[in-house]
Backbone as JSON, one array per atom type, in Angstrom:
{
  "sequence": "XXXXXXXXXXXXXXXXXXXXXXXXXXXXXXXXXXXXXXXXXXXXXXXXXXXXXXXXXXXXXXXXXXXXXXXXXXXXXXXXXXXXXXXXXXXXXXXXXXXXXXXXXXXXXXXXXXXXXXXXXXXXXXXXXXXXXXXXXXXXXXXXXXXXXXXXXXXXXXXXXXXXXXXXXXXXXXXXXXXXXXXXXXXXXXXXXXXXXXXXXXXXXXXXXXXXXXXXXXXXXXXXXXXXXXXXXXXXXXXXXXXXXXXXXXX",
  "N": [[0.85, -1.2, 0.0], [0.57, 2.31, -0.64], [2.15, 5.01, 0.68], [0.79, 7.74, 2.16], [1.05, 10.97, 1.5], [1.82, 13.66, 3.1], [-0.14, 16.64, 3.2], [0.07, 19.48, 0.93], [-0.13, 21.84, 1.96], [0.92, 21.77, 4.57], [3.48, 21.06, 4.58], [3.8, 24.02, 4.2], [4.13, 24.51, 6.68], [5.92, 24.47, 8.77], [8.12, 26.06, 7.63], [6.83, 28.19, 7.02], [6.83, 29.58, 9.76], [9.64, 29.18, 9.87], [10.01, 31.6, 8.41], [8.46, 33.39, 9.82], [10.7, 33.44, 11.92], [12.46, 34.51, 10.59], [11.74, 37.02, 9.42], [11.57, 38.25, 12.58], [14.11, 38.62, 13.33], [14.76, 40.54, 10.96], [13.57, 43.1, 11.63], [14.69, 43.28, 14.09], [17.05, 44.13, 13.08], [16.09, 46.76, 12.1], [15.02, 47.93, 14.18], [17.06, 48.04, 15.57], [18.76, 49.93, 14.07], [17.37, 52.04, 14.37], [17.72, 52.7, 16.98], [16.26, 51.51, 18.93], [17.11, 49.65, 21.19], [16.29, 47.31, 23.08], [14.2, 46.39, 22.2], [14.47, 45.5, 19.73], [16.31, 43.44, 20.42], [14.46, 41.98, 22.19], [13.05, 41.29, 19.77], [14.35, 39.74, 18.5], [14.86, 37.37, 20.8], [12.26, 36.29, 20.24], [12.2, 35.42, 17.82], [14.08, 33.46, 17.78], [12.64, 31.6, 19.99], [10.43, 30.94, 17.9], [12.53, 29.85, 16.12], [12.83, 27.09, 17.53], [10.39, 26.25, 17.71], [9.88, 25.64, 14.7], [11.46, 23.29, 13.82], [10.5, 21.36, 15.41], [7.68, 21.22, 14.58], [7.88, 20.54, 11.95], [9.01, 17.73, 12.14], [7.27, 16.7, 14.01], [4.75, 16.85, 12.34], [5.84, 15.56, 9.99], [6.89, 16.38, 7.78], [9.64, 17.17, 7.14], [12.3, 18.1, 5.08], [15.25, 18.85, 2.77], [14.9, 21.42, 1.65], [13.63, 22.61, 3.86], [15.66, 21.99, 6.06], [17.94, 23.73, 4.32], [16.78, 26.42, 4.97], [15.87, 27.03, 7.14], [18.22, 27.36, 7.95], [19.28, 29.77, 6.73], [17.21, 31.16, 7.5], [18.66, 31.27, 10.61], [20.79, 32.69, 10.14], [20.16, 35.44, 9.73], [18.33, 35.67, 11.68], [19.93, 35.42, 14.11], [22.56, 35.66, 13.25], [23.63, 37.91, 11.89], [21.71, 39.88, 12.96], [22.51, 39.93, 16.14], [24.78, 40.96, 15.53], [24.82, 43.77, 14.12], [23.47, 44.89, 16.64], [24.83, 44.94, 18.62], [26.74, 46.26, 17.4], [25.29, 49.06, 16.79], [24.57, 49.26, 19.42], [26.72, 49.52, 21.05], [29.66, 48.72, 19.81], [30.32, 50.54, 17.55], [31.69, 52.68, 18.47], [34.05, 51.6, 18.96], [35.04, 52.17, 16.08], [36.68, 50.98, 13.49], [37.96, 48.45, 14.26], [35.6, 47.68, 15.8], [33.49, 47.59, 14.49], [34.99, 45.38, 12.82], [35.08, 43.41, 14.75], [31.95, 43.39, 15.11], [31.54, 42.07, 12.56], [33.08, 39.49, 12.74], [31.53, 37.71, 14.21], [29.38, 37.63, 12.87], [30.39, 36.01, 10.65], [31.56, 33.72, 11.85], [28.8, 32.94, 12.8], [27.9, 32.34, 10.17], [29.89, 30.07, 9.01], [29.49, 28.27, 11.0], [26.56, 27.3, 10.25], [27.41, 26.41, 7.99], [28.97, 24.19, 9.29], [27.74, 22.77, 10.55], [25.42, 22.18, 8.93], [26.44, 20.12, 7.25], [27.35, 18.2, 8.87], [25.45, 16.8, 9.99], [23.82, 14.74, 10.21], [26.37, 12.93, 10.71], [27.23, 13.89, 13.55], [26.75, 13.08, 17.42], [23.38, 13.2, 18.95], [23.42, 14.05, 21.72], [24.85, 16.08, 21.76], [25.91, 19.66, 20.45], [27.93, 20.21, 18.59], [30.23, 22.81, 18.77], [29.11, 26.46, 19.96], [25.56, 26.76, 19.6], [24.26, 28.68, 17.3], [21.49, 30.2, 18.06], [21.97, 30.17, 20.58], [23.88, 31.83, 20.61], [23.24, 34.3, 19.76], [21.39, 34.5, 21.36], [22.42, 35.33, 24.06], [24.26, 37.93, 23.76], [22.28, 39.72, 22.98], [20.55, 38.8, 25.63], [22.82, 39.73, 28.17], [22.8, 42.52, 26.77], [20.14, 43.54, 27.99], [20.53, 42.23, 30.45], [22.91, 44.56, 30.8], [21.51, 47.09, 30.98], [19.87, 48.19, 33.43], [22.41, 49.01, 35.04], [24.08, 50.69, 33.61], [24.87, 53.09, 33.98], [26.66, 52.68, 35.54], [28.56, 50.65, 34.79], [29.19, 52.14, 32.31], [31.68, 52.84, 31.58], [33.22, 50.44, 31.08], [31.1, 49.03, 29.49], [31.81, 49.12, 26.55], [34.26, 47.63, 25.68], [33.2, 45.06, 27.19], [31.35, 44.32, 25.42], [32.99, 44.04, 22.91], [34.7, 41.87, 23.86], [32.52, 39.96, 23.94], [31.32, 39.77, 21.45], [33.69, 38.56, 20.01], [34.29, 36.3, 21.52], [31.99, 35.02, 21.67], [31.03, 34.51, 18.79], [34.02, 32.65, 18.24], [33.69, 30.54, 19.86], [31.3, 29.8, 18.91], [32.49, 28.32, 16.29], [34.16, 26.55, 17.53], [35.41, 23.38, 19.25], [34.36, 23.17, 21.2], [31.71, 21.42, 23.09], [28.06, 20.95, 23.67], [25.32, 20.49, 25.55], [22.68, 19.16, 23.98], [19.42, 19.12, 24.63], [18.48, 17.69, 23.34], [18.22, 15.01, 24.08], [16.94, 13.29, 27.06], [17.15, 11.48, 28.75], [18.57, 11.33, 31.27], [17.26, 13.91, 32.68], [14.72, 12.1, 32.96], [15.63, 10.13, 34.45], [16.08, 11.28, 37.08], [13.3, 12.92, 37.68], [11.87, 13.83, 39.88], [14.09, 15.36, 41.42], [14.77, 17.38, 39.05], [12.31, 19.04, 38.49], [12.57, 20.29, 40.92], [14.18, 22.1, 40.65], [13.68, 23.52, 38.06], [11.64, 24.35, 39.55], [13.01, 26.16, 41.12], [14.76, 27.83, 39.68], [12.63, 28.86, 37.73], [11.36, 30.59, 39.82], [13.03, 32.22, 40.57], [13.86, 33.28, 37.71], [11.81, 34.87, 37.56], [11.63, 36.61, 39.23], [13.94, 38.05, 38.94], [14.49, 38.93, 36.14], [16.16, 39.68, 33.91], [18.55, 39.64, 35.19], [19.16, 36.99, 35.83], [18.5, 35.97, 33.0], [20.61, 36.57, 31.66], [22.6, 35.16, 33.01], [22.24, 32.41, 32.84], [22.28, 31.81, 30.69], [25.4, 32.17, 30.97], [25.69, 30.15, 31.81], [25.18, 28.37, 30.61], [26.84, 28.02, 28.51], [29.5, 28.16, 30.16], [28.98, 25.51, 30.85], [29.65, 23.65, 28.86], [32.43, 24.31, 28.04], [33.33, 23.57, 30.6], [32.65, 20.52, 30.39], [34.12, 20.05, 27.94], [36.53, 20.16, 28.4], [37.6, 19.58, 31.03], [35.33, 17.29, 32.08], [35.33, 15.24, 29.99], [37.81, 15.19, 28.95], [38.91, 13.8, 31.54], [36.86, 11.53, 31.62], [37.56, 9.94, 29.05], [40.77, 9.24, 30.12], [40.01, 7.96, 32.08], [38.98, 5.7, 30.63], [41.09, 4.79, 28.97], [42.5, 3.94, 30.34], [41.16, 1.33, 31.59], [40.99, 0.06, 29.39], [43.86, -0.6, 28.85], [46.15, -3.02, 29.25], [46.79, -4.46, 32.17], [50.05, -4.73, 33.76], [51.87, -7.37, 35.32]],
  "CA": [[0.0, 0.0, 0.0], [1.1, 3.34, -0.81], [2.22, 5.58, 1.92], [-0.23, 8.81, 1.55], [1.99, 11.78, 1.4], [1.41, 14.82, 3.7], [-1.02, 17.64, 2.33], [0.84, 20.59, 0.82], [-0.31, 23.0, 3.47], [0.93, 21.1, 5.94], [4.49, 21.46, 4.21], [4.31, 25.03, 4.12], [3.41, 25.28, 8.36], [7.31, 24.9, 9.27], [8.63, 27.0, 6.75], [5.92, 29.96, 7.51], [7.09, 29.37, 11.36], [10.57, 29.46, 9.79], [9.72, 32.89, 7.76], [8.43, 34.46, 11.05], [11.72, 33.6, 12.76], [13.79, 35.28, 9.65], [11.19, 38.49, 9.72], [12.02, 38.63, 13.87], [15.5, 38.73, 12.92], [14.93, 41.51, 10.18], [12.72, 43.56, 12.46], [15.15, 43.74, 14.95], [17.8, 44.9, 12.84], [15.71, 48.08, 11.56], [14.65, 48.41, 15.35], [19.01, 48.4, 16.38], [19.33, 50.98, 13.38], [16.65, 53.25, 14.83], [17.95, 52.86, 18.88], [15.26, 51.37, 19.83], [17.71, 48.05, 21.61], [15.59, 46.31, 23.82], [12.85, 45.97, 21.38], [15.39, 45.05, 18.97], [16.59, 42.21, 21.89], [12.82, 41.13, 22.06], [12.67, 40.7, 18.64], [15.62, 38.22, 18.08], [14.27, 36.09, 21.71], [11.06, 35.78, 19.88], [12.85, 34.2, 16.41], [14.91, 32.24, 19.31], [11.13, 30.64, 20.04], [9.73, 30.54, 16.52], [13.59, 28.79, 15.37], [12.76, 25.92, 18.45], [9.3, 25.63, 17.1], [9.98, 25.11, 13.32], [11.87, 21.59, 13.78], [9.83, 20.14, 15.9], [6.7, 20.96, 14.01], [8.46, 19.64, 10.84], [9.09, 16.17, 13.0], [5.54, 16.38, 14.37], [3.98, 16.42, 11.08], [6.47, 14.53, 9.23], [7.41, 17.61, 7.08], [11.19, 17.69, 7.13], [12.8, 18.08, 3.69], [16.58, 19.44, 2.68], [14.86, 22.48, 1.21], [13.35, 23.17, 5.09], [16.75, 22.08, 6.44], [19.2, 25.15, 4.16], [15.84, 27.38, 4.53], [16.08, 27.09, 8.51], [20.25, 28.28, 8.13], [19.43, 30.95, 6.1], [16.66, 32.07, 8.54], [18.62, 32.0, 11.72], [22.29, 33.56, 9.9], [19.74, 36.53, 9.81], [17.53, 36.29, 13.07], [21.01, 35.26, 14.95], [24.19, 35.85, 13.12], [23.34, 39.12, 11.54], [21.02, 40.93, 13.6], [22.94, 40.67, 16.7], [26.03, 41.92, 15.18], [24.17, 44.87, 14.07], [22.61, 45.44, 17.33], [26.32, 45.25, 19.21], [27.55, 47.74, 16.61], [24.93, 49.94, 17.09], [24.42, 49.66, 20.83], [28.24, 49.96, 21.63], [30.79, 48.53, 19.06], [30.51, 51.65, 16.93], [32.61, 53.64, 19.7], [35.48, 51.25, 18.22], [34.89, 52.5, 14.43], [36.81, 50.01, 12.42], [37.85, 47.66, 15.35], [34.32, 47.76, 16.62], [32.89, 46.61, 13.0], [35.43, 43.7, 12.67], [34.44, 42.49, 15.93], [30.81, 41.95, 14.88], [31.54, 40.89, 11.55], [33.81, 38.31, 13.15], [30.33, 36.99, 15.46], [28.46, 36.97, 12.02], [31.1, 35.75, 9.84], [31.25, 32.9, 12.53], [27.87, 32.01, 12.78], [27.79, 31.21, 9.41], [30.56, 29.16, 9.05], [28.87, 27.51, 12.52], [25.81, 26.71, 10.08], [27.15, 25.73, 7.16], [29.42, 23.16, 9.5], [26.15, 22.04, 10.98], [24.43, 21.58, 8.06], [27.52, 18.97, 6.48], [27.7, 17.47, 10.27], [24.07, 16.6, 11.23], [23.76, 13.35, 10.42], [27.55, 12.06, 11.73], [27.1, 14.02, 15.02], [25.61, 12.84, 18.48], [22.18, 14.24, 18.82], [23.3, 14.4, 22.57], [25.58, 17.3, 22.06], [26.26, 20.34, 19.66], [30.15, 20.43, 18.58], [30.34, 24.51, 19.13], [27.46, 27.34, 20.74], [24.6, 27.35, 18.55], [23.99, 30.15, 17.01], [20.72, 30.58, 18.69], [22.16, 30.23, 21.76], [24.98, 32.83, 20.71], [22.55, 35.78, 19.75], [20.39, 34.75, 22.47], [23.82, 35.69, 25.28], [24.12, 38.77, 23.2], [20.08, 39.97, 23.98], [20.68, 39.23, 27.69], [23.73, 40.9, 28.07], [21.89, 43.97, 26.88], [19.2, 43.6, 28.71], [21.28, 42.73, 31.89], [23.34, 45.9, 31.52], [20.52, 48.45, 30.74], [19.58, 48.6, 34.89], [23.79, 48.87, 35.25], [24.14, 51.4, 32.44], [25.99, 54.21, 34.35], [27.94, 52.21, 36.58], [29.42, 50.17, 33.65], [29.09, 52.44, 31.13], [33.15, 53.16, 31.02], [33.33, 49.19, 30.69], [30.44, 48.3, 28.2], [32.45, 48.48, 24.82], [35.23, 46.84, 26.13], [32.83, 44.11, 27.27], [30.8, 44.08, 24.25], [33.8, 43.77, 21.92], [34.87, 40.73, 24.1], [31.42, 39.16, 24.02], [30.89, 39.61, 20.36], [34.64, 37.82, 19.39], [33.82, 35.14, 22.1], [30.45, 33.93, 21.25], [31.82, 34.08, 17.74], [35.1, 32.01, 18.49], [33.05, 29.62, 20.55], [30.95, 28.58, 17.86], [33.07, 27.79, 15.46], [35.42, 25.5, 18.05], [34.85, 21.85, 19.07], [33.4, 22.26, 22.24], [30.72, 19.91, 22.99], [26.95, 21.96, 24.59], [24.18, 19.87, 25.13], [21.74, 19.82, 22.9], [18.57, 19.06, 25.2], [17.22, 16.11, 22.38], [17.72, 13.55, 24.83], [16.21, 13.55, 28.17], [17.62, 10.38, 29.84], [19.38, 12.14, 32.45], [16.13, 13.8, 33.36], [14.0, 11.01, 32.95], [16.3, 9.37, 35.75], [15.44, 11.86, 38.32], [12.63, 13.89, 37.49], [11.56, 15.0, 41.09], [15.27, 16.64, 41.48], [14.42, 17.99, 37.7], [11.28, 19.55, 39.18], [12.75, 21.03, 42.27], [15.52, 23.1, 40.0], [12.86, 23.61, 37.25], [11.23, 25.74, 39.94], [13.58, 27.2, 41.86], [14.97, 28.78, 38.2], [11.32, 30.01, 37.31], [11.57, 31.54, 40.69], [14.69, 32.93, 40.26], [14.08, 34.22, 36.48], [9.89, 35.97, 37.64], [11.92, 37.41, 40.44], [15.03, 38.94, 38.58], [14.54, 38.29, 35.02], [17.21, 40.31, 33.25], [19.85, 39.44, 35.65], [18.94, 35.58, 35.41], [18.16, 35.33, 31.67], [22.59, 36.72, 31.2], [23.82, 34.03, 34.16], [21.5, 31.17, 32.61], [23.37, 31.54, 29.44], [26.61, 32.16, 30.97], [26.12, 28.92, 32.37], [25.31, 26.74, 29.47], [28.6, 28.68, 27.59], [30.72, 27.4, 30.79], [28.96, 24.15, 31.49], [30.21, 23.55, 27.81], [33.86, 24.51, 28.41], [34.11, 22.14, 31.52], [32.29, 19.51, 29.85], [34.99, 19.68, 27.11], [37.77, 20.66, 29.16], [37.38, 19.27, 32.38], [35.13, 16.16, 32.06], [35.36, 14.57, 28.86], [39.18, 14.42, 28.82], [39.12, 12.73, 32.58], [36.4, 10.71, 31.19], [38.31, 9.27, 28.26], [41.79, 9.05, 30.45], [39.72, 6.37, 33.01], [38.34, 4.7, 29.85], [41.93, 4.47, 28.24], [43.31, 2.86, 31.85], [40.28, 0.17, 31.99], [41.41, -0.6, 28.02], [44.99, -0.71, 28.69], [45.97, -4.62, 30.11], [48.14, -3.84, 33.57], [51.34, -5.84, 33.72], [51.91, -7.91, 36.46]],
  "C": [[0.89, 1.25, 0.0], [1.29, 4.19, 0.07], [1.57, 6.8, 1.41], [1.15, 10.14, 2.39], [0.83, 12.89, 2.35], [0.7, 15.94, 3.06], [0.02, 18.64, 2.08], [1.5, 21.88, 1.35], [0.49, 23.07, 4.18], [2.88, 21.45, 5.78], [4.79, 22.63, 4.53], [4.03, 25.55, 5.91], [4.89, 25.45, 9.12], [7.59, 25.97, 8.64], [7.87, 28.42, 6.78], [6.88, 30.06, 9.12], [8.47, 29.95, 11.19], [10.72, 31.46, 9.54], [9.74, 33.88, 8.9], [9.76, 34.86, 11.51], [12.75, 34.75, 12.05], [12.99, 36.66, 9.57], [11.28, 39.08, 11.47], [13.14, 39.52, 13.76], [15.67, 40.39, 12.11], [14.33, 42.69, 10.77], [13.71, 44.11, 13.3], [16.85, 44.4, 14.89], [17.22, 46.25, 12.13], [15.38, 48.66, 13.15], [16.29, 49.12, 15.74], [19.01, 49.62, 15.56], [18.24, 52.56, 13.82], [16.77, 53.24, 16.11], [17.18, 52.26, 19.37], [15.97, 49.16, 20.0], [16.94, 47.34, 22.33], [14.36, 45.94, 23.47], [13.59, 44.95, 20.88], [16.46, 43.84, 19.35], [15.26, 41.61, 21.93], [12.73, 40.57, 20.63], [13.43, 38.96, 18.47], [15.2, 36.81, 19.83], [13.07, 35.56, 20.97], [11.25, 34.78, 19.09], [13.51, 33.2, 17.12], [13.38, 31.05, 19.54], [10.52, 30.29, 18.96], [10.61, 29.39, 16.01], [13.14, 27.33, 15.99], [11.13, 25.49, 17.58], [9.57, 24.39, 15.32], [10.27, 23.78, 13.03], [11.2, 20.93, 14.24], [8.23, 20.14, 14.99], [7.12, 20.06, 12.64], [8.17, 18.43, 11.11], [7.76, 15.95, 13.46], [4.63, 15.54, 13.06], [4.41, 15.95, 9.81], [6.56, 15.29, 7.51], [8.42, 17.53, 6.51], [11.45, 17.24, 5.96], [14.29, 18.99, 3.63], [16.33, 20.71, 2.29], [14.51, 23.43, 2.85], [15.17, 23.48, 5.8], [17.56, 23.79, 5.56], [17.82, 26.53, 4.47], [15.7, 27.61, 5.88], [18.05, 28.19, 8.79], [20.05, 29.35, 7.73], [18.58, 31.86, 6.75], [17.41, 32.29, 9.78], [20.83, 32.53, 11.47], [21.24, 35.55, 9.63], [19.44, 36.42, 11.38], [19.02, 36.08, 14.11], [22.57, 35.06, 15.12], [24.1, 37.61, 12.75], [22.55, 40.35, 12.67], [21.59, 41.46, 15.21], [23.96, 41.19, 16.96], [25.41, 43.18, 15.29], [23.82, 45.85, 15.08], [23.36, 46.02, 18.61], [27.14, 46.43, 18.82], [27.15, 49.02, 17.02], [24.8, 50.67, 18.7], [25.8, 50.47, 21.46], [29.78, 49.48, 20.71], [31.01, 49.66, 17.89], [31.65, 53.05, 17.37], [34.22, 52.95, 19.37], [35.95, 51.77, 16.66], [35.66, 51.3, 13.89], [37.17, 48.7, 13.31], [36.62, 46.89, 15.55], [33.4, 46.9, 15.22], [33.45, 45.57, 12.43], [35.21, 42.92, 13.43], [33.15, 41.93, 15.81], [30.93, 41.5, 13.51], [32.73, 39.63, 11.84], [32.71, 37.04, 13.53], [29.68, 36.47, 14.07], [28.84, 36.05, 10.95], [31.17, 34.0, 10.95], [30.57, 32.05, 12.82], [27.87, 31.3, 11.37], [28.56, 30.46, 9.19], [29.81, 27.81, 10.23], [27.5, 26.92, 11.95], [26.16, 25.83, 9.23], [28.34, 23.92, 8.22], [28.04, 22.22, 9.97], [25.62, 21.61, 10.0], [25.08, 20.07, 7.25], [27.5, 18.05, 7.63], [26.45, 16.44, 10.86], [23.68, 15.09, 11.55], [24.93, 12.1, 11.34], [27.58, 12.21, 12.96], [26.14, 13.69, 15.72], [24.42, 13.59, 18.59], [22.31, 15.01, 20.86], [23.84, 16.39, 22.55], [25.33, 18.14, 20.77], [27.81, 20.53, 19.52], [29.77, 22.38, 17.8], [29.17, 24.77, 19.42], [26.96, 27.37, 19.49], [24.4, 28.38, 18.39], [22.89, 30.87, 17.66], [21.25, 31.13, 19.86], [23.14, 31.75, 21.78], [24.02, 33.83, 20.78], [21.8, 35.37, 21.12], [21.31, 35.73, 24.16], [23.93, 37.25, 24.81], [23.04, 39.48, 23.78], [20.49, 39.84, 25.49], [21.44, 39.78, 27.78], [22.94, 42.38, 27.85], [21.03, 43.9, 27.68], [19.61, 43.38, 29.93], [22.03, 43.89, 31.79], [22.98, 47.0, 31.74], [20.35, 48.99, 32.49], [20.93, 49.26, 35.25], [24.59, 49.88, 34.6], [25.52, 52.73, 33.23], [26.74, 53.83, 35.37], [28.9, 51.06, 35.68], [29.16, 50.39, 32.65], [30.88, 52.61, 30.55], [33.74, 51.5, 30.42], [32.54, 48.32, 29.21], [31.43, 48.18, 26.73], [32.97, 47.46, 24.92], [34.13, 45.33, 26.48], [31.87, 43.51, 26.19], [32.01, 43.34, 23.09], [34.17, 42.57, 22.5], [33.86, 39.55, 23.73], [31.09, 38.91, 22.34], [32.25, 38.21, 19.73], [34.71, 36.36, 19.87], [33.27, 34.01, 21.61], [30.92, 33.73, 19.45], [32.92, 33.17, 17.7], [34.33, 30.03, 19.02], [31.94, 28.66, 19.47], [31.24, 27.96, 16.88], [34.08, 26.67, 16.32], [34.81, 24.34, 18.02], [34.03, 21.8, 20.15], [32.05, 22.1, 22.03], [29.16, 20.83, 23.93], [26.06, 20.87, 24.19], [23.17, 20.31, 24.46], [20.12, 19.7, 23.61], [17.51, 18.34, 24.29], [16.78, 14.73, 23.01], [17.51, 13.87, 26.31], [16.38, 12.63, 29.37], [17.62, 10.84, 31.16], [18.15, 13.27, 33.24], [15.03, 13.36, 33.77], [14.1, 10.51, 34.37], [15.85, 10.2, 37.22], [14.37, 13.18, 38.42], [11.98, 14.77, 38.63], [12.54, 16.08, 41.5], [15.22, 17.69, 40.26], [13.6, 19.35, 38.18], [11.52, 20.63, 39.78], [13.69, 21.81, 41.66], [14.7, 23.42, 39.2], [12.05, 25.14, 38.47], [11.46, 26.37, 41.07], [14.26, 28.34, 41.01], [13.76, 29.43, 37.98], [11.47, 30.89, 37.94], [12.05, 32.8, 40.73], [14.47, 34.28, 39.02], [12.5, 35.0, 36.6], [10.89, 37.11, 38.31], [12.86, 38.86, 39.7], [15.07, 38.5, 36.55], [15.95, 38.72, 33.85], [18.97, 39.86, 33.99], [19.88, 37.44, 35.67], [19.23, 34.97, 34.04], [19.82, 35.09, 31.49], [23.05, 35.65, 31.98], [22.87, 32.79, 33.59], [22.7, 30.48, 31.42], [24.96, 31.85, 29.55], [27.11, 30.71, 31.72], [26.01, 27.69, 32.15], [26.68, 26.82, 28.61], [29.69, 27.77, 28.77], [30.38, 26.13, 30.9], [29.84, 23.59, 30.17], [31.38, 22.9, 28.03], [34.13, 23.13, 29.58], [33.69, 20.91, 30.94], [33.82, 19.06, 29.23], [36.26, 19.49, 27.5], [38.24, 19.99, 29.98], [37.29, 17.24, 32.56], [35.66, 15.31, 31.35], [37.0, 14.37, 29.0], [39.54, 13.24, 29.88], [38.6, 11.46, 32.33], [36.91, 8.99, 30.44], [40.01, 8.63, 29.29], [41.6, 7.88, 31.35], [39.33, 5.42, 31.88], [39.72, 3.87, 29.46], [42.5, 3.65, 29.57], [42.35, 1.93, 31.59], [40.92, -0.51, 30.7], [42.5, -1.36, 28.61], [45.2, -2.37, 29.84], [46.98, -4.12, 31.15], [48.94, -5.41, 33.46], [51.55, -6.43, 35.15], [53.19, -7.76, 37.49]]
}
C-alpha cells in the first residue's frame, strides 16, 4: 500500500514558522538601526522561540525536507548571526569604528561558518551534544547581556564596549570551536530523576519571575561554561579512566 503523502499545506506550516523567525530577525535589525535596543533584543528572543518551534513541528507532522533544512540556516544567519552583530555595533561597538565593526563581523562571519558546519555534520554528530554554541544560543547571550546591563548602564558604562567587543569575538570564536553543549534532544538524564528535575525547574522560574534580566545573562553564561568544563574538564578525565580500563596492567 502506498504511503499517503502529507497535504501541501501542511508542508508550508514549518517554513511559515521558519519565515516568522527570519522576519524577527529583520525587524530587529531596523529596530538596532533606529535605537530602539531592547525591542530590537525582544525581537531576536522571539525568532529564538519561533527557530525551536519550526523543527519540531516539521518532525511532528512529518514535514522535514533538505529544502526546510538550508531554509532554517538561512533564517537563523539573519535572526542570529546578523542581527545581533548589528545590534552590538549599534548599541556599543561603533565607539570602536573600524575595530568595533570587525568584531561583529567576526560573530556573524562565525555564525555562518557555525551553520554551514552544521548543516555537512548533522547526520555524523551525536544528537546528545552540539560540537560549538549554537547560534541561537549565541545571539540569544548577546540579547541578555543587553538587557542585563541596561539597569547597570551608568555604573558600567566606562566598561560596556570593552565588554561588548569581548562578548561579540567570544560567542563568535566559541561557535566555530569543538566544544561539545548539550543539545537538550535527549532527556535520559532527566528522565532518571525527574523529582530533582522539578525542584531546580522551579527554583529557576523563581529565580528568572523574580530577577529576570539578571537571570536570563547568568543562565546563558552557564550553558557557555557548562560547555567549556564539559569539554575541558570532564570529557578528557572521562576518556583518560576509559583508556586505563582498556589498557591490560602488567603484572
Amino acid at each position: 500500500m502506498e504511503k499517503k503523502q502529507p497535504h501541501k499545506s501542511i508542508y508550508l506550516l514549518p517554513n511559515m514558522i521558519t519565515t516568522l523567525s527570519m522576519f524577527f530577525g529583520f525587524l530587529s535589525i531596523i529596530w538596532a538601526i533606529q535605537g530602539r535596543y531592547e525591542s530590537a533584543g525582544l525581537a531576536v528572543l522571539i525568532a529564538a522561540l519561533m527557530d525551536s518551534l519550526d523543527g519540531k513541528v516539521a518532525r511532528l507532522t512529518n514535514t522535514t525536507s533538505d529544502f526546510g533544512v538550508q531554509y532554517d540556516s538561512l533564517s537563523d544567519l539573519v535572526a542570529f548571526g546578523l542581527a545581533p552583530a548589528v545590534l552590538l555595533w549599534q548599541w556599543q561597538l561603533k565607539s570602536f569604528d573600524s575595530v568595533g565593526m570587525a568584531a561583529a563581523f567576526i560573530y556573524t562571519a562565525c555564525g555562518a561558518l557555525r551553520l554551514a558546519r552544521f548543516n555537512i555534520t548533522t547526520v555524523a554528530a551525536s544528537k546528545r551534544f552540539f560540537i560549538g554554541l549554537p547560534i541561537p544560543a549565541g545571539g540569544c547571550t548577546v540579547v541578555c547581556f543587553i538587557f542585563f546591563a541596561a539597569p547597570f548602564t551608568d555604573f558600567l558604562q566606562p566598561a560596556l564596549p570593552w565588554m561588548s567587543l569581548v562578548l561579540s569575538v567570544c560567542a563568535g570564536t566559541l561557535m566555530i570551536s569543538s566544544v561539545r553543549y548539550f543539545s537538550f534532544k535527549e532527556y535520559g538524564v532527566l528522565r532518571a530523576h525527574p523529582l530533582r528535575v522539578m525542584l531546580i525547574f522551579l527554583f529557576l522560574l523563581a529565580f528568572v519571575v523574580s530577577y529576570p534580566r539578571v537571570m536570563a545573562f547568568l543562565l546563558c553564561l552557564v550553558y557557555i561554561a557548562g560547555g567549556l568544563v564539559y569539554s575541558f574538564v570532564m570529557l578528557p578525565r572521562r576518556n583518560r579512566q576509559l583508556l586505563r580500563a582498556l589498557t591490560p596492567q602488567k603484572d
